[in-house]
Every structure is written in C-alpha cells, then in structure tokens.
C-alpha positions as CSV (number, residue, x, y, z in Angstrom):
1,X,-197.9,-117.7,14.4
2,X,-199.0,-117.8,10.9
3,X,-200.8,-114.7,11.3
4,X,-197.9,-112.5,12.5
5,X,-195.6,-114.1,9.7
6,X,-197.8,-113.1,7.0
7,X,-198.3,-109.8,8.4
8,X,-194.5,-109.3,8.6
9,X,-193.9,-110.7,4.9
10,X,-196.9,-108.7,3.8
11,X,-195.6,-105.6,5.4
12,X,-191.9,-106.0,4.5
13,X,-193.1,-106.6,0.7
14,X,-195.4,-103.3,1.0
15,X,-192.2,-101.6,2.2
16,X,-189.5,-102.6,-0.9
17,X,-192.5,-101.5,-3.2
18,X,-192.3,-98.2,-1.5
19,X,-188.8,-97.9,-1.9
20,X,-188.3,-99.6,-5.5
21,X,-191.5,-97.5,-6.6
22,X,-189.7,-94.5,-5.6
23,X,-192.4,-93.5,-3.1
24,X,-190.0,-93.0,-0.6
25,X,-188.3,-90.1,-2.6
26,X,-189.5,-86.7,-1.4
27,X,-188.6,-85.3,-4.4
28,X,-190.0,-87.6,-6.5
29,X,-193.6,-87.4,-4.7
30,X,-193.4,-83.6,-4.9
31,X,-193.0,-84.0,-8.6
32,X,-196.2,-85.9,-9.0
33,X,-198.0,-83.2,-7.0
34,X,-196.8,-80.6,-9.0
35,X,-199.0,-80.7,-11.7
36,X,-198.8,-76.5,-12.5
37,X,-194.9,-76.9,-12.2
38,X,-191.9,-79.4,-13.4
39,X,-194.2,-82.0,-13.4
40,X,-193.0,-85.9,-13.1
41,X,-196.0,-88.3,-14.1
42,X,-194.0,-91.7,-13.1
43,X,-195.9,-92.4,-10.5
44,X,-198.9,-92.6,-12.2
45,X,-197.5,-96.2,-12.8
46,X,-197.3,-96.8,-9.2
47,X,-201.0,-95.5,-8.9
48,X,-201.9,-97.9,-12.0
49,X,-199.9,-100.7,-10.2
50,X,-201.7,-101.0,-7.2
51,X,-204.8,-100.0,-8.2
52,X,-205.1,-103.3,-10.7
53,X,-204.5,-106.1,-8.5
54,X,-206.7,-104.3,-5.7
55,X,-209.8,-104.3,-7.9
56,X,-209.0,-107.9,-8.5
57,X,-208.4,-108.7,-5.2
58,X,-211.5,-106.6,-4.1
59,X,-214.0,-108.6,-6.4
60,X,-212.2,-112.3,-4.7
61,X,-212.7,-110.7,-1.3
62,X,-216.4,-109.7,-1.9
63,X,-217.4,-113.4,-2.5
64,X,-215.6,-114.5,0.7
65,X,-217.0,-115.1,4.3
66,X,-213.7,-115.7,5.7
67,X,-209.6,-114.9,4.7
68,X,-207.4,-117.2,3.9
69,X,-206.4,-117.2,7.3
70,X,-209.7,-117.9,8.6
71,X,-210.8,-114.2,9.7
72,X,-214.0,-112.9,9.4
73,X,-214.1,-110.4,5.9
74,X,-214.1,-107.0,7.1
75,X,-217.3,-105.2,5.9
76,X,-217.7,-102.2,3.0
77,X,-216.3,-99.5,4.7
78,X,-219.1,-96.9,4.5
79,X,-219.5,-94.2,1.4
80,X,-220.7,-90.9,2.6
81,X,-218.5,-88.1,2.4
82,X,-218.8,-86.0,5.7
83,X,-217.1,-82.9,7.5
84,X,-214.9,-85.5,9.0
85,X,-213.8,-87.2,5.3
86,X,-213.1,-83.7,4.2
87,X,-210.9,-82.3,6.8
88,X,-208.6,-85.4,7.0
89,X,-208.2,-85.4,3.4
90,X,-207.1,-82.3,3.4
91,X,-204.9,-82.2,6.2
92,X,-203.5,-85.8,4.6
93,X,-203.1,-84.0,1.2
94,X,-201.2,-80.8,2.5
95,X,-199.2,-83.1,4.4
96,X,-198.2,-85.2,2.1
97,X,-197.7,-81.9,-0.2
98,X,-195.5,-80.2,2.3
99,X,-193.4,-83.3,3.2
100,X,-193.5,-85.6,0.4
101,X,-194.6,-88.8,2.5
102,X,-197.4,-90.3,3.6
103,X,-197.7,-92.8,6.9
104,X,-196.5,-95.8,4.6
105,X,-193.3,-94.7,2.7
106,X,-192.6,-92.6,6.3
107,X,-192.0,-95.7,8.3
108,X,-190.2,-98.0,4.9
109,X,-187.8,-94.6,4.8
110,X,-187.2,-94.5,9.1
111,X,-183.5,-96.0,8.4
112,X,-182.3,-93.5,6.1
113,X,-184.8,-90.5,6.3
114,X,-182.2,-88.7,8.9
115,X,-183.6,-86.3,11.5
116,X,-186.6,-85.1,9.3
117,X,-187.4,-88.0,8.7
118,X,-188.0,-88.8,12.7
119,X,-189.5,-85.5,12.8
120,X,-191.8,-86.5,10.7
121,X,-192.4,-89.7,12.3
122,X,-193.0,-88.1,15.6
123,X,-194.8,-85.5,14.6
124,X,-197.3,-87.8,12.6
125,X,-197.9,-90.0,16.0
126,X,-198.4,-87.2,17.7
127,X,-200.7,-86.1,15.4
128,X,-202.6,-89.3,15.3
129,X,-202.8,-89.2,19.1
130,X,-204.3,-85.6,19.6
131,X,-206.2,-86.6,16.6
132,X,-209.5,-87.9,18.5
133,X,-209.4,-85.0,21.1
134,X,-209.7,-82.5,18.1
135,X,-212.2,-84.3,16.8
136,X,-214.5,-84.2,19.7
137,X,-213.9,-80.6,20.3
138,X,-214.6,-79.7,16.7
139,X,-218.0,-82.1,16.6
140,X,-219.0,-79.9,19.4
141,X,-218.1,-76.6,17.7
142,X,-219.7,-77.7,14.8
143,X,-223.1,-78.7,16.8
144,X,-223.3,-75.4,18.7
145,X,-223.3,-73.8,15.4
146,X,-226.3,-75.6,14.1
C-alpha cells in the first residue's frame, strides 16, 4: 500500500512539474528546439532543474543496497551506444520535434490536449507495441548484412 501511494504522489508531483514547467506547452517545447529560429531558451531552467537534484539523488542512490522502501537498487544501466541507442534517439527526438511532447508531458496534458492530443497518445502506444517486432526484424536485417 505504501508502495502504490508513493508511486501515485510521486507521479502526480512529476505531472504539475510538467505542467507548471511549461513542458506540456507544444509551443513552448518547439521553441527550445528551435535553436536556428525564434528561439526560447526557458527551458534550459527546467533542464538545469531536474538535472541538480538527480545528480544528488544519484550519488545517495549509489551508496544504497536497498530504497527507502525496502527494494533492491536497480543496477547502472549499461553505457555503450549501439544501433539500437541511436535509432530510438532519433525517432524520440523527431518525435518530440514534430509534436512538441514527449511520453511524460503526453499523459500530464491527456485532459486538455483535445483530439491530438489522444492521437498522440494512441499513436505512441501503438508505437511502443510494434516497437519490439521492429526491432527483431531490423536485428535480422542488420545480421544478414554483416
């Protein structure tokens, strides 16, 4: 019980960051993108923002066996950049170019993002559930060709 309540308080506190950061604003995330254009640097703050605590709360976390909750600490996740690394983060970055959201601010904007917005939604899902299809099929493209 504990566990699913600070799960919900953590997730619902992630979400008003979202939306007081501004990360929820389309228009506002295309500004930050659009570093050749009308550029608008603001959320460099958010960037900063999170960034801070995490490296504190990083360096706590690496000297811990167990959560607060009594979990087992995850391990480092690994470091080398693959084929795989490189397609999702580009197919993550022109998404989140073309749109203006990312899988967090998508969900915190569901109740007023109107039918894009569920679009969106839907079409992200869908995309996460084809995603592991794909990426069998291209792992054996990819071997055929070495």
């Amino acid at each position: 019980m504990l566990r699913n309540f600070t799960s919900f308080f953590a997730g619902g506190l992630f979400g008003a960051g979202l939306l007081v950061s501004g990360m929820t604003n389309t228009l506002k995330v295309q500004g930050w993108l659009d570093i050749f254009g009308d550029w608008d640097p603001t959320l460099a703050f958010v960037l900063g923002g999170a960034i801070l605590p995490m490296m504190l709360a990083w360096n706590i976390a690496s000297r811990r066996a167990r959560s607060v909750l009594g979990n087992e600490m995850p391990g480092k996740p690994g470091t080398q950049v693959d084929r795989n690394l490189m397609i999702g983060s580009l197919m993550f970055g022109a998404g989140w170019g073309l749109v203006g959201l990312c899988p967090g601010p998508a969900v915190a904007s569901i109740s007023w993002g109107g039918v894009g917005g569920v679009a969106f939604l839907l079409a992200m899902f869908a995309g996460m559930y084809v995603a592991p299809a794909f990426r069998i099929r291209f792992n054996a493209m990819a071997a055929a060709l070495s």
